[in-house]
DRENTI-152600 format. One line per 10 residues: number of its first residue (from 1); for each residue x, y, z of C-alpha. Coordinates in steps of 0.5 Angstrom, whole numbers. Example, Ala and Ser with C-alpha at 12.3 -4.5 7.8 and 13.67 -1.06 7.14 Angstrom:
2
1	25 -9 16 ~ 27 -2 14
//
This chain:
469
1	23 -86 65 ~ 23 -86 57 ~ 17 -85 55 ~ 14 -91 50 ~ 13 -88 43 ~ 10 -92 38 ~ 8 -91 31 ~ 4 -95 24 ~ 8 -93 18 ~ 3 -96 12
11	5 -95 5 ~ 1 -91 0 ~ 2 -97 -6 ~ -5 -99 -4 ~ -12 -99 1 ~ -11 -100 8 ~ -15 -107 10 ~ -16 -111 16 ~ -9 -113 17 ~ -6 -106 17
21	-11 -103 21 ~ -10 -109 26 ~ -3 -106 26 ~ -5 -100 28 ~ -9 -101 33 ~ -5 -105 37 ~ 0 -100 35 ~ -4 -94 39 ~ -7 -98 45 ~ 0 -100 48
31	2 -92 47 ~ -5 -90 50 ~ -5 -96 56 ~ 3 -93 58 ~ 0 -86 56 ~ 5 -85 50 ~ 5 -83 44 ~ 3 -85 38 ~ 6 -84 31 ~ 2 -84 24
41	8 -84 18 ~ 7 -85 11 ~ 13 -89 8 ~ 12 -87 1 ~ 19 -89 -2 ~ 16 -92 -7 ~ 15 -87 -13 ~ 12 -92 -18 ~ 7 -96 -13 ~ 5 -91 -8
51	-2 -87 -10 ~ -5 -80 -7 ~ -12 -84 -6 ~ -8 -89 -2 ~ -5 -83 3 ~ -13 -81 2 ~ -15 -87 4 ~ -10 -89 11 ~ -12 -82 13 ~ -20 -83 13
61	-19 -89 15 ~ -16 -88 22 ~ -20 -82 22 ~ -27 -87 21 ~ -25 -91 27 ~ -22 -86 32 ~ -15 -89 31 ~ -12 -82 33 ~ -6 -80 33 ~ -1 -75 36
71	5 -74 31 ~ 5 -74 24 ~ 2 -76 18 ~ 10 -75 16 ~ 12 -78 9 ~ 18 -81 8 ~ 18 -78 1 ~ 20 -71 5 ~ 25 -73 9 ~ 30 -75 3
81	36 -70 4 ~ 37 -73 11 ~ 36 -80 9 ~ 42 -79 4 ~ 47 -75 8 ~ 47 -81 13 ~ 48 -85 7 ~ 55 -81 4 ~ 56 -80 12 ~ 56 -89 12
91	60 -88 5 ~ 65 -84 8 ~ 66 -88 14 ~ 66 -95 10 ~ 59 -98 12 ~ 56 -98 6 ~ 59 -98 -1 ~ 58 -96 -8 ~ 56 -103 -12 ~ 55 -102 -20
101	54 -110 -23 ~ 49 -110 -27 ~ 42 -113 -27 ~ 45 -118 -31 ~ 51 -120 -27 ~ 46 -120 -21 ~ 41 -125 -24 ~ 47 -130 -27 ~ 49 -130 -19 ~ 42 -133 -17
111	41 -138 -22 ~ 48 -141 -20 ~ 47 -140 -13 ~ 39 -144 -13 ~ 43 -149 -18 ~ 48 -150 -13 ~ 42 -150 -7 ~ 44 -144 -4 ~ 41 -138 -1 ~ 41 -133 -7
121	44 -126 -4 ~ 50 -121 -6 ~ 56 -125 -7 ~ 60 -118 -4 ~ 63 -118 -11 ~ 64 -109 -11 ~ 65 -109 -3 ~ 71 -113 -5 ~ 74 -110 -11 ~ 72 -102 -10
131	78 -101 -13 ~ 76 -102 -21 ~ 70 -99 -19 ~ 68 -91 -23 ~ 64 -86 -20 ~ 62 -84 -26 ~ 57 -91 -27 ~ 50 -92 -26 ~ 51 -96 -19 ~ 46 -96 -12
141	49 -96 -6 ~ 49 -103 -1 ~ 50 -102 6 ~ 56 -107 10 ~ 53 -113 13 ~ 57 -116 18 ~ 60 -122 15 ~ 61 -125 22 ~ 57 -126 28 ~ 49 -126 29
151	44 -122 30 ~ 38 -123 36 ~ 33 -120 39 ~ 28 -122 44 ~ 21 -121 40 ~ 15 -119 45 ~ 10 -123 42 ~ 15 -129 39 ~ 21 -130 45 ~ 28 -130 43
161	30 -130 35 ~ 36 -131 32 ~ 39 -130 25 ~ 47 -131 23 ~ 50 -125 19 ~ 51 -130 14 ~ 44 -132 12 ~ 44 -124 11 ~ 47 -120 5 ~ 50 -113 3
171	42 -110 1 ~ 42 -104 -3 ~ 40 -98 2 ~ 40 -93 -4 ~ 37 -95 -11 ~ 40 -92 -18 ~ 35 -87 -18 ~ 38 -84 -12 ~ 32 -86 -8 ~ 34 -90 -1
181	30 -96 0 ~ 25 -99 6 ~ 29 -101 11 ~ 34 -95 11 ~ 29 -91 12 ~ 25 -94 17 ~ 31 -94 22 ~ 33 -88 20 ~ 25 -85 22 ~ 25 -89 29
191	32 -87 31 ~ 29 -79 29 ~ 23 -80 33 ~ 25 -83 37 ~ 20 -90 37 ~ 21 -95 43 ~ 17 -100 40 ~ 16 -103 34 ~ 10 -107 33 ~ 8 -110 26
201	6 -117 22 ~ 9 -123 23 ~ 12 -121 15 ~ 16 -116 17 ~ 21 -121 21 ~ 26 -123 16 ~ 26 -115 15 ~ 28 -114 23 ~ 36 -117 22 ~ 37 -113 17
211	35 -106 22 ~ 38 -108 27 ~ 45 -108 24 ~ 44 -102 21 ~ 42 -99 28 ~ 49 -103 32 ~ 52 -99 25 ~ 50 -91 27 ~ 51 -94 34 ~ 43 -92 36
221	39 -96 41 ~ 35 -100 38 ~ 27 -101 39 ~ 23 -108 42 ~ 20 -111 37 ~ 13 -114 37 ~ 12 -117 31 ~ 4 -120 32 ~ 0 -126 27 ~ -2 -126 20
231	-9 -125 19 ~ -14 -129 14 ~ -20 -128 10 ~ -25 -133 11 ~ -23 -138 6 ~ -16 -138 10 ~ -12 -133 5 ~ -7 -129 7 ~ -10 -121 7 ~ -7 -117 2
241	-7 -110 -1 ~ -8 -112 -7 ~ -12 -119 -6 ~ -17 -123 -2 ~ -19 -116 3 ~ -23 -110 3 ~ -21 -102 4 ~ -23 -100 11 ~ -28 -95 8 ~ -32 -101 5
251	-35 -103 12 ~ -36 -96 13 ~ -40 -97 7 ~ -43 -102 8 ~ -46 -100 14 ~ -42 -101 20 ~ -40 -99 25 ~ -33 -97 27 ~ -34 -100 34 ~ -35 -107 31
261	-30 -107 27 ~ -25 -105 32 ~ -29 -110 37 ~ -28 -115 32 ~ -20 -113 30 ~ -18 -113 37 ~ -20 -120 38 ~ -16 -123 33 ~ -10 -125 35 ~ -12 -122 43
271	-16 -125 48 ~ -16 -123 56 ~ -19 -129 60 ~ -26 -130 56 ~ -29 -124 55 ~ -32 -122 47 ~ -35 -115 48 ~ -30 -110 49 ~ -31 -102 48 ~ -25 -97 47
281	-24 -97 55 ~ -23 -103 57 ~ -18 -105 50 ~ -14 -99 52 ~ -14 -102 60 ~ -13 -109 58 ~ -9 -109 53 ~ -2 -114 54 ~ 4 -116 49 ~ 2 -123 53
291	-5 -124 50 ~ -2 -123 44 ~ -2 -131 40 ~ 2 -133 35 ~ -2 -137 31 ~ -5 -134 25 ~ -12 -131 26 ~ -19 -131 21 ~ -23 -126 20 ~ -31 -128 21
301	-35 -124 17 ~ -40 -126 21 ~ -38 -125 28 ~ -36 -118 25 ~ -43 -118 23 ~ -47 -120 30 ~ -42 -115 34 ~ -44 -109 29 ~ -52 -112 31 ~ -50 -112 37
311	-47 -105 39 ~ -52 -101 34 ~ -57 -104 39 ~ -52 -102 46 ~ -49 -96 43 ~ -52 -89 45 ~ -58 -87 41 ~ -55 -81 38 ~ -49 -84 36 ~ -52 -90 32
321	-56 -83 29 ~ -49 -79 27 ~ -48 -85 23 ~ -54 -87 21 ~ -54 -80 18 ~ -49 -81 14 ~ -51 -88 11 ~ -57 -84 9 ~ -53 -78 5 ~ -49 -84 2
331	-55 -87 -1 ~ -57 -80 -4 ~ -64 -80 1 ~ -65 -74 5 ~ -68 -74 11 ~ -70 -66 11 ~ -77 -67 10 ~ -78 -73 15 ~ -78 -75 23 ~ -71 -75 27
341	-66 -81 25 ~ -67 -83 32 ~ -74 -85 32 ~ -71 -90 27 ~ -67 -94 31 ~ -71 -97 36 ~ -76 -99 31 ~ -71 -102 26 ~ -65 -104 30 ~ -67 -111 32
351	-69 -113 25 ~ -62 -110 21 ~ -56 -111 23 ~ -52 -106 19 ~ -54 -99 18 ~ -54 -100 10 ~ -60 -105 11 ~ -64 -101 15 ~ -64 -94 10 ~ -65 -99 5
361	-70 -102 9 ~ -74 -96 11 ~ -73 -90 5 ~ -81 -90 5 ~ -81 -86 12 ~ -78 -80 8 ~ -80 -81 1 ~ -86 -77 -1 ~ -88 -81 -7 ~ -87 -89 -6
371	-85 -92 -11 ~ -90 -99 -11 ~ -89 -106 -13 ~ -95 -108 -16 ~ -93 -114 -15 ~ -94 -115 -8 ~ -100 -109 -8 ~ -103 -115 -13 ~ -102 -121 -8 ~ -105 -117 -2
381	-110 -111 -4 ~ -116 -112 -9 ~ -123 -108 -11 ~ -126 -110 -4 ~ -121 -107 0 ~ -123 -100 -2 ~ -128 -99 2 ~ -124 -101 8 ~ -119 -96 6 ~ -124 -91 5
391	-126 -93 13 ~ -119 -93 15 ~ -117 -86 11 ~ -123 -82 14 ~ -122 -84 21 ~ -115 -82 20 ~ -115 -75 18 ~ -120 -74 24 ~ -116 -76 29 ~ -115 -70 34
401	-108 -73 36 ~ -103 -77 32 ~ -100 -82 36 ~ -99 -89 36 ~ -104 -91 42 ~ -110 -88 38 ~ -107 -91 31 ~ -107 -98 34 ~ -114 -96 37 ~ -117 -94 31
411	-114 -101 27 ~ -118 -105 33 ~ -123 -101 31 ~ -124 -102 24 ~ -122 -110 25 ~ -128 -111 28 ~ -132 -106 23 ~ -131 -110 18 ~ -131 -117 22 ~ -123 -118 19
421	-117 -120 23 ~ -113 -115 25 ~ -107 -118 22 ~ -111 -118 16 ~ -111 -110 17 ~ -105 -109 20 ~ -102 -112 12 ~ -107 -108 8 ~ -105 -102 12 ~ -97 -105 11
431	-97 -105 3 ~ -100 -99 2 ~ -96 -95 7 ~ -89 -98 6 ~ -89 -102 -1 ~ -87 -109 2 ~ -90 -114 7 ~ -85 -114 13 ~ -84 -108 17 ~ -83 -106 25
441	-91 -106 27 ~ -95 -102 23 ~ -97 -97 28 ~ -91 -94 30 ~ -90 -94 21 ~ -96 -90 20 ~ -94 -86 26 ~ -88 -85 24 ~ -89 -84 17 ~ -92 -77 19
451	-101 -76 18 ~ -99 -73 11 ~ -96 -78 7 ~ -100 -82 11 ~ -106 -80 7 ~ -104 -79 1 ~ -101 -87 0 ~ -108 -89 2 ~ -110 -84 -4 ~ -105 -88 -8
461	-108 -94 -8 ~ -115 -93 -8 ~ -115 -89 -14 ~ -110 -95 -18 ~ -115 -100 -15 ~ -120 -96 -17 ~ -118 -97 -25 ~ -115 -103 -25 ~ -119 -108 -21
//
């Protein structure tokens, strides 16, 4: 039995979005449900638009989610000798030919054809007339199309597709400039690695007559397509590379985690019976081209951002931390001098619901001097709070043991010093310690926090409310 080999060829003319990584994952969990193999190539024919930071980019971002794959990355850009022996091979043979109308003739035969209310294609003009022709001229090279007949296929998502060799023309599959062009040199790739299924976007579909020509042409077999449903941003505009969608690495900035996002891309245009929450298991088990809708799918940010909740919650500790971490280092805070990652996600995971909000919503944990918002210290501390500090900051230093138990202890017993609600203590304490008036229990901060830093904020404080009230 032949083994099922897949692959994701994204081009580097731009960053990798939601679409294309959807592509990929799809790609990757057919190959690793019927235990194959899953190719990365590159298909950066494109001189003038493909970019080294696009490359970059398709690479980490597969990397971030765990897309792993077991051959490649090959670039299309490096395989150029064998891609133009096949072509002067098809030359020699009379399945492609050298056309040299001009771009002015091109475009004249497309108004005309508009005019008249035809389809716009190549008329055959030098496949017709190859003796006039000089191989000393500027030329591409154009590839024979059937001029009679059909093509068809039985697409795995969409059923039986048919296209009439008329409605397709003679395309170029060598430019001017002697580089060969998209759908040569994606049949040429799958015939060499020997790729058995070829899933891609519902975009790709008019493309797909075209390929298989060329595969009944060098008499290869020809793969199963699977071409799967656009996705649409949240105003239900088709996702571009160059609108209307995020690079791929922008989540992992904006604190989420990859778990998430796969969660939710996989959802989109796939369901299995009701079920929502799927870890990387059970998408690889459950996944089948008969779940796969045709109808395109919007992308809802927010139920991207109630799965990242979700999952930084039910995802193992250490994991969230790793992550976390690396949020820490992106917003330049170091976290050398303070308490393990892993003491924040129980405190903070319920409150937050992307890694960002937590890092930036619990940086006094590892801050030596905290900045304060005089504002918020005005509203809720004044000159008659510094004997309660002094009591509160006295008790502290002396305690043998520093624990949440007796930091709690101790603010129940200064609340009945003073004769003050807890709640009033508990803020005083807040304010001081982190700068602003919402936080996990004040407790577990001071305990967090650490003694020391402790220590020195209410030091702060007193002293600005001792020259300032």
């Amino acid at each position: 039995m032949q083994q099922i080999r897949t692959r994701f060829s994204p081009s580097p003319t731009g960053l990798l979005h939601v679409g294309s990584i959807r592509t990929a994952l799809f790609s990757w969990l057919f190959a690793r449900k019927k235990e194959g193999k899953f190719l990365l190539r590159i298909e950066d024919t494109d001189f003038n638009r493909s970019k080294k930071i696009a490359v970059k980019n398709i690479i980490e971002s597969m990397q971030w989610l765990n897309i792993n794959w077991d051959e490649g990355p090959y670039f299309q850009s490096q395989r150029f000798d064998r891609y133009n022996s096949i072509i002067d091979d098809m030359l020699n043979k009379n399945l492609a030919y050298r056309c040299y109308c001009s771009q002015e003739r091109l475009n004249n035969i497309r108004k005309i054809q508009i005019n008249n209310g035809n389809k716009p294609r190549y008329d055959g003009y030098c496949r017709n007339n190859k003796q006039y022709l000089h191989l000393n001229k500027a030329h591409v090279i154009r590839f024979c199309n059937p001029s009679k007949g059909s093509v068809s296929f039985t697409d795995k998502v969409r059923g039986y597709i048919k296209f009439d060799n008329l409605e397709l023309d003679d395309f170029i599959i060598r430019r001017t400039d002697g580089t060969p062009t998209y759908n040569f040199c994606v049949v040429i790739d799958d015939i060499d690695m020997d790729i058995t299924h070829v899933i891609r976007g519902e975009d790709h579909i008019s493309n797909t007559p075209r390929q298989i020509n060329i595969f009944k042409c060098l008499n290869v077999k020809i793969p199963q397509y699977a071409h799967i449903p656009m996705i649409l941003s949240d105003n239900g505009q088709r996702l571009s590379k160059r609108q209307n969608s995020d690079s791929i690495l922008k989540y992992k900035d904006d604190g989420f985690l990859p778990d998430a996002l796969l969660n939710h891309l996989v959802r989109l245009g796939w369901s299995y019976k009701n079920k929502e929450i799927f870890n990387r298991e059970e998408m690889i088990t459950l996944f089948d081209f008969s779940g796969i809708n045709k109808s395109p799918s919007i992308f809802n940010t927010k139920k991207l951002v109630w799965l990242n909740h979700y999952y930084i919650n039910h995802l193992p500790v250490h994991y969230i931390a790793n992550h976390l971490t690396w949020q820490f280092h992106k917003e330049n805070i170091s976290i050398k001098n303070g308490p393990p990652v892993e003491e924040l996600i129980p405190l903070f995971g319920k409150r937050y619901k992307t890694l960002k909000d937590i890092v930036q919503n619990c940086s006094y944990i590892y801050e030596d001097y905290l900045e304060y918002d005089l504002t918020i210290v005005n509203k809720y501390l004044q000159k008659s709070s510094i004997p309660i500090l002094i009591f509160i900051r006295k008790d502290l230093e002396n305690l043998l043991k520093w624990s949440i138990e007796s930091i709690r202890s101790l603010i129940e017993v200064t609340s009945k010093q003073f004769k003050l609600e807890k709640n009033i203590i508990n803020m005083m304490l807040r304010i001081v310690i982190t700068s602003v008036n919402s936080s996990p229990p004040i407790d577990k901060i001071l305990y967090i926090v650490g003694k020391k830093r402790v220590l020195s904020r209410i030091d702060k404080i007193i002293l600005y409310l001792s020259e300032n009230s």
